[in-house]
N, C-alpha and C positions, 0 to 999 in steps of 0.2 A: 412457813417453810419456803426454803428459794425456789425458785423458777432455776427448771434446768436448763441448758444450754437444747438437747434437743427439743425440749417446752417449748423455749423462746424461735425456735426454727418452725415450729408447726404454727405458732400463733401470727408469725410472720408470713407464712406459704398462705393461711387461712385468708389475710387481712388483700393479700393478692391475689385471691380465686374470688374477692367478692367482687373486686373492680376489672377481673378477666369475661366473668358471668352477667355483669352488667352490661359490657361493652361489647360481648358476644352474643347476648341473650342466651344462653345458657340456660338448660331447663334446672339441670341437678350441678351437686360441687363436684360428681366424679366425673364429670364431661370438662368443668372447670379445669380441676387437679390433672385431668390428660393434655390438656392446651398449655397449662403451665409447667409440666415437666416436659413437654415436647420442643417447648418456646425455652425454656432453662438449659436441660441437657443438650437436646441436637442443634440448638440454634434456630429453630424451623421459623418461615415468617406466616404471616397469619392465612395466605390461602394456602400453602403446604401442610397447615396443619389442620384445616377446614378438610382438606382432602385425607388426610392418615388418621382421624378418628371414627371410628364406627361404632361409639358406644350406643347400645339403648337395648332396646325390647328385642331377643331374639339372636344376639351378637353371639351365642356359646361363650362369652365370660372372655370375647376378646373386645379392646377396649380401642386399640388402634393399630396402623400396622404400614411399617416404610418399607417400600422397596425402593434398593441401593442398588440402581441398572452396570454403574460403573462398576463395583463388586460383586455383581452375581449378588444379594444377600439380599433375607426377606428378613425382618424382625416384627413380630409379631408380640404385644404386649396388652397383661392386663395390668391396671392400677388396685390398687389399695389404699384410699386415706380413711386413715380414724376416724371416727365419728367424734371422741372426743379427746381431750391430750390425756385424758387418763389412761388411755388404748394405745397410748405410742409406743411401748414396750410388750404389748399382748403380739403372743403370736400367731401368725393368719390360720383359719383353719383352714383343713387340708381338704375339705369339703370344699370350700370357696375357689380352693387353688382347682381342684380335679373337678370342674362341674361340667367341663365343654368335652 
């Protein structure tokens, strides 16, 4: 069977958390997967993003969080990556979402 185009985007985000996790010492990939969508989407350079991750033991299911002093605006976010590409299409449970 072919490899879907979203497949081929997680197997690429994957093959880039190993060498983010490396390079940061990274304990877990969802500390990785928070460096790499913060470094992807907002642009962040690596001590802004050293600073807006609070993943780990005790966080209430918040994984990092910018504040935007120029806009008044907090954003606060959790991640989600699959554990495997077969889960790229499962939907999150609503347990995970509501736990903090």
């Amino acid at each position: 069977m072919a490899i879907t185009k979203y497949e081929s985007y997680y197997l690429k985000i994957l093959e880039n958390l190993k060498l983010i996790k490396a390079d940061n010492e990274y304990k877990t990939d969802s500390i990785a997967f928070a460096h790499w969508y913060l470094e992807n989407y907002y642009k962040l350079h690596t001590q802004d993003i050293a600073e807006a991750i609070i993943d780990g033991d005790g966080d209430l299911g918040i994984d990092s969080i910018l504040i935007d002093e120029d806009n008044s605006a907090l954003a606060i976010m959790q991640y989600k990556l699959p554990s495997k590409k077969e889960n790229i299409n499962c939907e999150i449970a609503q347990g995970d979402i509501l736990k903090a």
